[in-house]
C-alpha positions as CSV (number, residue, x, y, z in Angstrom):
1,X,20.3,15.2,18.5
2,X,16.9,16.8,16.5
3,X,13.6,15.1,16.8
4,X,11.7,15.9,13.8
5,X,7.7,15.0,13.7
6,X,6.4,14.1,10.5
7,X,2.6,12.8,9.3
8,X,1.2,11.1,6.3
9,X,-1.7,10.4,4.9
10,X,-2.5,7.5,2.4
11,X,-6.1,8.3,0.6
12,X,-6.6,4.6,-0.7
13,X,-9.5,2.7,-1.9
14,X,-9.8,0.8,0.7
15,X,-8.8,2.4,3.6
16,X,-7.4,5.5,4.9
17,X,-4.5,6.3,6.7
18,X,-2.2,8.6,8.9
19,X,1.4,8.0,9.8
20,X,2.8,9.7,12.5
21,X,6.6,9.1,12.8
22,X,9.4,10.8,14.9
23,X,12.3,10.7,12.8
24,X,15.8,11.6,14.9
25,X,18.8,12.9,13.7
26,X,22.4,12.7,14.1
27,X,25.7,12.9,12.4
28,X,26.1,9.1,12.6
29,X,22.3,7.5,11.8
30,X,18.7,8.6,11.1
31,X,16.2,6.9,13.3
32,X,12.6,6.2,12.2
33,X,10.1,6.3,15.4
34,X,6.4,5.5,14.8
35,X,3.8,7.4,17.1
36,X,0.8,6.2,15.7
37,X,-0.9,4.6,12.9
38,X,-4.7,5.4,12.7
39,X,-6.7,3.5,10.0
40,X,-10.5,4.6,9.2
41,X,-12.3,2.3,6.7
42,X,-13.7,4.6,3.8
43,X,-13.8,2.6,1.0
44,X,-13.8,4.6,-1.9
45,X,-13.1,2.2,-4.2
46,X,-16.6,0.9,-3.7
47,X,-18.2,3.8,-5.5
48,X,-15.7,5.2,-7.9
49,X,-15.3,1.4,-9.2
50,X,-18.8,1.1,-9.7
51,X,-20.6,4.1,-10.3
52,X,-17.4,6.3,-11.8
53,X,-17.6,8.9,-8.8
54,X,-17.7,9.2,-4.9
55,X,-21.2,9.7,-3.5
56,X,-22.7,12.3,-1.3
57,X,-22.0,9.9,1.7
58,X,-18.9,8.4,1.2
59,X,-17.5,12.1,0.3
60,X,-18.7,13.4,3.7
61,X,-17.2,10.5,5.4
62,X,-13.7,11.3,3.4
63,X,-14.2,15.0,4.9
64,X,-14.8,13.8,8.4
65,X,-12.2,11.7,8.2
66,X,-9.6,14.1,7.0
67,X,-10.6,16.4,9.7
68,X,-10.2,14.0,12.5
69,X,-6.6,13.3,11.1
70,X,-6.2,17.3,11.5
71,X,-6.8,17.4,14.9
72,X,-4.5,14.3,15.6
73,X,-1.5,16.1,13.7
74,X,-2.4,19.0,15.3
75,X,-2.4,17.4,19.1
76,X,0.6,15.9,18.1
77,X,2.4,19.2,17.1
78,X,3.9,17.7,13.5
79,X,6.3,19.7,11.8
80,X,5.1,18.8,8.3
81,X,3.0,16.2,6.3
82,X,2.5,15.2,2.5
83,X,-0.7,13.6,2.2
84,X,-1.8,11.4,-1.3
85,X,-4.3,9.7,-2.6
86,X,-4.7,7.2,-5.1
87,X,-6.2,4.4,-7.4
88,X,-9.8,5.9,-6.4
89,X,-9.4,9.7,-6.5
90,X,-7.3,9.1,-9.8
91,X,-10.5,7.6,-11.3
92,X,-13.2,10.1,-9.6
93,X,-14.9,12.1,-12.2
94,X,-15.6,14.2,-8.9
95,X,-12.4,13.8,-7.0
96,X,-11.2,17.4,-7.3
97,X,-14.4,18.3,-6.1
98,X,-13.8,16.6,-3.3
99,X,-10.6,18.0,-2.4
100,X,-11.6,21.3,-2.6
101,X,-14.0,20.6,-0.3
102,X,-11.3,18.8,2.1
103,X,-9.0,22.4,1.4
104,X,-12.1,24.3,2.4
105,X,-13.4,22.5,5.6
106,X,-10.3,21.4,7.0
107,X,-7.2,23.3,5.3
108,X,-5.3,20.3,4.2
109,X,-3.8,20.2,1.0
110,X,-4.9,16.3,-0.7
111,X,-2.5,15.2,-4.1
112,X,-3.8,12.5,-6.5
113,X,-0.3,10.7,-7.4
114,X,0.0,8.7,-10.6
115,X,0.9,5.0,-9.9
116,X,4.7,5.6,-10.6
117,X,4.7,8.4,-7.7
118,X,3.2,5.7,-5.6
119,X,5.8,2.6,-6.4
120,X,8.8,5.4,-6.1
121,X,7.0,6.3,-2.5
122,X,7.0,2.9,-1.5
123,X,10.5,2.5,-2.5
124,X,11.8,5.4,-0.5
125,X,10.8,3.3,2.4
126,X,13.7,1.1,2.5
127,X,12.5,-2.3,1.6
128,X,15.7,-4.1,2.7
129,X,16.0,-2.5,6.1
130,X,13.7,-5.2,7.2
131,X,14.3,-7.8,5.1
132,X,17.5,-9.6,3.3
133,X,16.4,-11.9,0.7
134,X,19.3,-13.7,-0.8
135,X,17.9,-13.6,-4.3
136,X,19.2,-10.8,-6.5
137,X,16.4,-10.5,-8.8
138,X,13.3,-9.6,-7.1
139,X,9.3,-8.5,-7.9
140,X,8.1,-5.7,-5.9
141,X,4.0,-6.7,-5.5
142,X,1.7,-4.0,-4.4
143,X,-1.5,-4.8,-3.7
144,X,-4.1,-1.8,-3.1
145,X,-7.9,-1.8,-3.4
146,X,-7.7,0.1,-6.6
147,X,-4.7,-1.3,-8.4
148,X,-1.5,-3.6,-8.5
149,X,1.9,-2.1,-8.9
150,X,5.2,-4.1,-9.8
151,X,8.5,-3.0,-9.7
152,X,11.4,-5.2,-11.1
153,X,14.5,-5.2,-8.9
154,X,17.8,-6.6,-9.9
155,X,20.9,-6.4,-7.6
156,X,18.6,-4.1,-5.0
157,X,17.9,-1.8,-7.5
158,X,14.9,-1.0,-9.2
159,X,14.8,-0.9,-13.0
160,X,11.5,-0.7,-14.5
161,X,7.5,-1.1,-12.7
162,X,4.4,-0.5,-14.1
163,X,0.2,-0.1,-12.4
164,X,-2.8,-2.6,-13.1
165,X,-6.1,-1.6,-12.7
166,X,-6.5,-5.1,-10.8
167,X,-7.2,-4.4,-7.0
168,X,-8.8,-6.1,-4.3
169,X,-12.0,-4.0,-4.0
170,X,-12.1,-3.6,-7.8
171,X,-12.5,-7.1,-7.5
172,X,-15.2,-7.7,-5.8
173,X,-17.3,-5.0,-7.5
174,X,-17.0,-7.9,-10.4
175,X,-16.6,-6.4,-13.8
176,X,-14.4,-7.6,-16.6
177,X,-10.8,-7.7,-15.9
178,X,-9.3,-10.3,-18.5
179,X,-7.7,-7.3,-20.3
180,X,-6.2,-6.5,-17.0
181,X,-5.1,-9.8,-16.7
182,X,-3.6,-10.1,-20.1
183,X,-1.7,-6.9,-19.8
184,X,-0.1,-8.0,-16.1
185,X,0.8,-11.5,-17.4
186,X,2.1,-9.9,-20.8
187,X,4.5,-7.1,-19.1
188,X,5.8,-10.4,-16.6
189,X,6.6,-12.4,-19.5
190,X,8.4,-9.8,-21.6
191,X,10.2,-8.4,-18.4
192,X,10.4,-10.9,-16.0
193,X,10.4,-14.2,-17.1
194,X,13.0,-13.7,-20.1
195,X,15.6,-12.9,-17.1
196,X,15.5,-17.2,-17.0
197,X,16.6,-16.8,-13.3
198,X,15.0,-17.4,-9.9
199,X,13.1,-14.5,-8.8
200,X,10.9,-14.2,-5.3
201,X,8.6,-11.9,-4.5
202,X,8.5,-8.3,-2.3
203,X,4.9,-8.1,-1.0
204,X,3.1,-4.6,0.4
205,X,0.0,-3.6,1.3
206,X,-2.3,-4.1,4.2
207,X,-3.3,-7.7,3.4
208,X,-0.2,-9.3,2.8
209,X,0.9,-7.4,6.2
210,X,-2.0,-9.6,7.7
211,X,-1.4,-12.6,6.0
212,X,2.2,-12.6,7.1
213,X,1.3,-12.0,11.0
214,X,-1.2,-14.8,10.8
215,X,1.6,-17.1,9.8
216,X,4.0,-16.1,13.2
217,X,6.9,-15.8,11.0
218,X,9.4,-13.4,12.0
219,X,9.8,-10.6,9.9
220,X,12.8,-11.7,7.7
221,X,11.3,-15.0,7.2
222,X,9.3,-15.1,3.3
223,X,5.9,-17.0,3.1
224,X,6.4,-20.4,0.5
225,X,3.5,-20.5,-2.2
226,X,2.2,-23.5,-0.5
227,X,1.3,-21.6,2.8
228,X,-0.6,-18.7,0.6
229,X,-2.3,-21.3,-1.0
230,X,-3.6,-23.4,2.3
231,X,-4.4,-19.9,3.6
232,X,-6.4,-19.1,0.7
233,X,-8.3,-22.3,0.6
234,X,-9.0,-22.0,4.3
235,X,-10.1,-18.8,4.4
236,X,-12.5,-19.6,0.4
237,X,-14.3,-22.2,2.9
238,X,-15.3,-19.4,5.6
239,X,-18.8,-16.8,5.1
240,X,-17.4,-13.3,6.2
241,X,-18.7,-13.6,9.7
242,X,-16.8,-16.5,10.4
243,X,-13.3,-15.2,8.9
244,X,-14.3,-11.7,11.3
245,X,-15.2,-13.8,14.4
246,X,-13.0,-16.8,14.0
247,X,-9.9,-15.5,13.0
248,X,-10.3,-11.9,14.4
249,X,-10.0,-10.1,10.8
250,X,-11.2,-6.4,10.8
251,X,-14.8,-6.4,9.0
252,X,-13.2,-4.3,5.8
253,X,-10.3,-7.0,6.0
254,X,-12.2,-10.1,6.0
255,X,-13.3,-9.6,1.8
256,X,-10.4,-8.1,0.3
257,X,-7.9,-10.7,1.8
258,X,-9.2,-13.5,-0.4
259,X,-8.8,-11.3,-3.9
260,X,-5.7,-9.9,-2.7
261,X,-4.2,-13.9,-1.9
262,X,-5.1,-14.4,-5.6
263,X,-3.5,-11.5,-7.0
264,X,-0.3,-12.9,-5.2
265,X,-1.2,-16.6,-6.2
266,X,-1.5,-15.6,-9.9
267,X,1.6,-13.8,-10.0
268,X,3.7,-15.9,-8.2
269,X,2.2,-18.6,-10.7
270,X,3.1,-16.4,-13.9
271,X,6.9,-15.4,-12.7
272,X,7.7,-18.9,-11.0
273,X,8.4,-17.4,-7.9
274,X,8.1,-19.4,-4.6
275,X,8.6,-17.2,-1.8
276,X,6.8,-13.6,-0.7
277,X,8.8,-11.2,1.7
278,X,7.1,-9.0,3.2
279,X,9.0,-6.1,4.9
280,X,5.3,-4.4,6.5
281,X,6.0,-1.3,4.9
282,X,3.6,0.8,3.0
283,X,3.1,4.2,1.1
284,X,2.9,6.1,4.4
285,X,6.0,5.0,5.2
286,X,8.2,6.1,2.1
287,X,5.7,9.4,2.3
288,X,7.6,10.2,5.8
289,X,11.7,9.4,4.3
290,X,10.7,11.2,1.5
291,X,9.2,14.2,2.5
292,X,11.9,14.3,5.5
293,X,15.1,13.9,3.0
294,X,13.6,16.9,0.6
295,X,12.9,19.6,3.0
296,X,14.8,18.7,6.4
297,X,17.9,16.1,6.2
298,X,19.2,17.9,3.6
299,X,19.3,21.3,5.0
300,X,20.9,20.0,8.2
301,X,23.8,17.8,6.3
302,X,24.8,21.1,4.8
């Protein structure tokens, strides 16, 4: 038996995150172990969605950040890491700036992967592990602080997915994002609803996770549209504070979880999907399989 100790780190608009995962091999099965999971709340997404670039402050907080997860994977003696950022940095008129500056005070190498990288990341981390849906043709939903990602499966498989600049923190920064709109409900109808069959819905990201936890369904149990929307309207009727102290929600949590519902609601309503599954797995996650099958399972199969 090998223990292998790989990291990752998601550079989101939101949020950050590392992944620390023991992965063990043998001849018969490949066992995923997480250590840890440490989430720091740099939104990003606030600046580069408003002002087109990430500030003085935010970018020293990004740098601070990245160094703290360097002495994590460093105490916990990883083998290798991939880390990526997204919907943001891709935006940044100064994100390679930034990066240099992570390279140069901390030695970590940062990538800014296109929204197809990130939907074929999130698919390397083994959707139906978790999760068994009995439907054949499924929506794979996305939902980051900077954009939307859909992937169409049919029979398990993915065949075709596409990015939205619609995100929960994009959101809230306002703006105008009918043409957004218009371009998500035009790719649903010309992919998804000329199938003419019943479809349910994959969800990912950090507030669908939530949502699904709140509920106390297991994790192969699929939220029904009516619960997201009773959620939604009982969460519309609560200030921040009260959705933070009542209901425990993280202080970066307790905004995005209400434009993140209505992404869901709005494409649930557009596909005529009913259900969301939601397997709790995330880029990190298909970061680690990925990253592990390329330079280590590979090389010991031979």
């Amino acid at each position: 038996m090998k223990i292998t100790r790989i990291a990752a780190i998601d550079i989101g608009s939101n949020s950050l995150r590392l992944l620390i995962t023991n992965i063990i091999y043998s001849e018969d099965y490949t066992h995923y172990k997480k250590v840890s999971i440490t989430r720091l709340p740099v939104r990003l997404g606030k600046d580069v969605f408003s002002s087109g670039e990430i500030s003085k402050k935010s970018g020293k907080r990004l740098v601070d950040s990245m160094r703290a997860f360097g002495a994590i994977m460093r105490v916990n003696d990883i083998e290798d890491y991939r880390a990526c950022a997204t919907s943001a940095m891709r935006e940044s008129k100064n994100g390679k700036y930034w990066l240099k500056e992570i390279k140069k005070e901390t030695g970590l190498d940062i990538e800014i992967i296109d929204g197809e990288e990130e939907a074929r990341l999130v698919f390397k981390a083994k959707l139906f592990d978790k999760i068994q849906p009995s439907e054949k043709n499924l929506l794979f939903v996305d939902v980051g602080g900077g954009s939307t990602e859909l992937t169409l499966f049919q029979d398990h498989q993915p065949v075709l997915s596409n990015s939205f600049q619609l995100g929960t923190v994009r959101i809230l920064l306002g703006g105008k994002q009918s043409e957004n709109w218009s371009d998500l409900k035009s790719w649903i109808s010309d992919h998804v609803n000329v199938l003419n069959v019943n479809l349910a819905i994959i969800g990912s990201g950090g507030n669908i996770n939530k949502v699904h936890k709140m509920s106390n369904k297991s994790i192969d149990e699929p939220l029904s549209l009516n619960y997201i929307n009773h959620l939604h309207g009982v969460l519309t009727k609560m200030d921040h504070q009260q959705r933070i102290t009542s209901l425990g929600l993280n202080i970066d949590r307790a905004d995005v979880i209400i434009p993140a519902l209505e992404i869901f609601q709005k494409i649930m309503e557009l596909s005529g999907a009913k259900k969301v599954y939601v397997p709790k797995i995330g880029l990190s996650d298909g970061i680690v399989r990925d990253l592990y099958r390329r330079k280590f399972k590979l090389i010991r199969e031979l």
